[in-house]
C-alpha positions as CSV (number, residue, x, y, z in Angstrom):
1,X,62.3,44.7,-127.6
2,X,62.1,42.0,-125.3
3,X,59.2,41.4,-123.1
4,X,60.0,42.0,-119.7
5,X,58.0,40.1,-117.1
6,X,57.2,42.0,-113.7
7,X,58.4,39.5,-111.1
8,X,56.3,39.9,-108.0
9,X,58.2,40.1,-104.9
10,X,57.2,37.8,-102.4
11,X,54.6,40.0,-99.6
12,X,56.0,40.0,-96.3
13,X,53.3,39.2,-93.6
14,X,52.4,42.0,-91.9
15,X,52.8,42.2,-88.1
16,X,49.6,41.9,-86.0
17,X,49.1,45.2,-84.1
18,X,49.2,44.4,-80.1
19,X,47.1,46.3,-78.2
20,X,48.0,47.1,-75.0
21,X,45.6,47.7,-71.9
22,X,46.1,50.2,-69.7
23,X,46.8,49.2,-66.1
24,X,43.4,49.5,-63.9
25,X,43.8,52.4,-61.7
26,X,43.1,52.6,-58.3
27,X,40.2,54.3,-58.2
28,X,38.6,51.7,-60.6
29,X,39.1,48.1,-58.7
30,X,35.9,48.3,-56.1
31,X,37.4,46.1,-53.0
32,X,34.5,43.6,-52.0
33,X,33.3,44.6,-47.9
34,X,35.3,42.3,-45.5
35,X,32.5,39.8,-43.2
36,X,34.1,38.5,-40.5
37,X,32.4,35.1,-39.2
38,X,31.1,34.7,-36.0
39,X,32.3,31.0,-34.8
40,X,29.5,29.6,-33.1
41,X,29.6,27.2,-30.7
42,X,28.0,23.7,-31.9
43,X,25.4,22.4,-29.0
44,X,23.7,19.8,-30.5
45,X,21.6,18.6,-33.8
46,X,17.6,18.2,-34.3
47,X,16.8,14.3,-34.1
48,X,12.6,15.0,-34.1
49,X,10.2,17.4,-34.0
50,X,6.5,17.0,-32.6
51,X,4.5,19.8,-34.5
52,X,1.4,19.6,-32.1
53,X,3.1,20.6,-29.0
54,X,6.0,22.9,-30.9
55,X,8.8,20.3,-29.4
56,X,12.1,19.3,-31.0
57,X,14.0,16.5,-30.2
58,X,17.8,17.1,-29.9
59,X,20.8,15.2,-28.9
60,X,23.6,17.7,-27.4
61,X,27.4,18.1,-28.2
62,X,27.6,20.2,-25.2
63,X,25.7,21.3,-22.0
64,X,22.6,23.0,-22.1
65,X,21.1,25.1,-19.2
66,X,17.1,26.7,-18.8
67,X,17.5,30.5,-19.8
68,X,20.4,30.5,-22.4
69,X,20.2,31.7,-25.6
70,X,20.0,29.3,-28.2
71,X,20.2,29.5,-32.1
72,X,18.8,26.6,-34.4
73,X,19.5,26.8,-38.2
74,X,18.9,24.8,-41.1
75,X,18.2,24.7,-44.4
76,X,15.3,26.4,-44.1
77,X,15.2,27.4,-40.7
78,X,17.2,30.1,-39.1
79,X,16.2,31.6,-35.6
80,X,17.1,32.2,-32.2
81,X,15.8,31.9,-29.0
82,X,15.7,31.4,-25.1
83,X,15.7,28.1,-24.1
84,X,12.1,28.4,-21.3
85,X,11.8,24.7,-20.8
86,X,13.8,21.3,-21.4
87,X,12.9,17.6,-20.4
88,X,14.7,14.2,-20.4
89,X,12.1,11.3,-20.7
90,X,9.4,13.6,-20.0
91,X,11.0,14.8,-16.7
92,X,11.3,18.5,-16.4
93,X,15.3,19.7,-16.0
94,X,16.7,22.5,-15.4
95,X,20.4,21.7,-17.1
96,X,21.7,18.6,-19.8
97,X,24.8,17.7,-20.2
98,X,26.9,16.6,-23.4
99,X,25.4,13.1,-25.2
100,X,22.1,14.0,-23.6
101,X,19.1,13.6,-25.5
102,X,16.4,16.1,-24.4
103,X,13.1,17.7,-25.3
104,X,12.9,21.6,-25.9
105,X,9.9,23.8,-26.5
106,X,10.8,25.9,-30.0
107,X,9.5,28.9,-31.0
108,X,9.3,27.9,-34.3
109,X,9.4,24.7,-37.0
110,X,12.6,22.9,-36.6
111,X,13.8,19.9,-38.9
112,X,15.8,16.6,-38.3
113,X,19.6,17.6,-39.1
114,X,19.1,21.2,-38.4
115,X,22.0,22.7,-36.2
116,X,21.6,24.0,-32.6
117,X,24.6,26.7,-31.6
118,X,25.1,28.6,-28.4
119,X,24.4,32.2,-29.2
């Protein structure tokens, strides 16, 4: 009797299994709260500020009355406030126009750059 030798077949690769995800249902996507901005008006930037007498410098983009409501913010400053008293080489005014330089009492620490918007 001859010897019969078992020829192997040759192994067919076997398909990867694809797993499908299911769709995400509505009720599982959370929709992120819609902010709308506020555009502020830009009035001017911070040039100086004199910390002994709570004065900041600033050089307008726009005109500036006594008794509006200003809002300075920066990088580390953020507040508003009523604008009580203004001078231009240490005159007292009651309004500045646009390219004016003028001096404003501040409620609180301002720093050179920081933004000055109409409120």
């Amino acid at each position: 009797m001859p010897l019969k030798k078992k020829i192997k077949k040759a192994a067919k690769p076997k398909k990867k299994k694809v797993i499908k995800k299911k769709p995400l249902t509505k009720k599982a996507v959370k929709k992120k709260p819609v902010v709308k901005k506020v555009k502020e008006k830009v009035l001017g930037i911070v040039t100086h500020y004199f910390p002994k007498v709570r004065a900041g410098v600033m050089k307008l983009k726009g005109p500036l009355s006594v008794g509006n409501v200003i809002k300075i913010k920066g990088h580390t400053t953020d507040f508003t406030q009523t604008v009580s008293s203004m001078q231009i080489d240490h005159v007292p005014v009651d309004n500045a126009k646009k390219g004016d330089e003028i001096g404003l009492l501040v409620d609180s620490r301002v720093r050179k750059k920081d933004m000055v918007y109409l409120a």
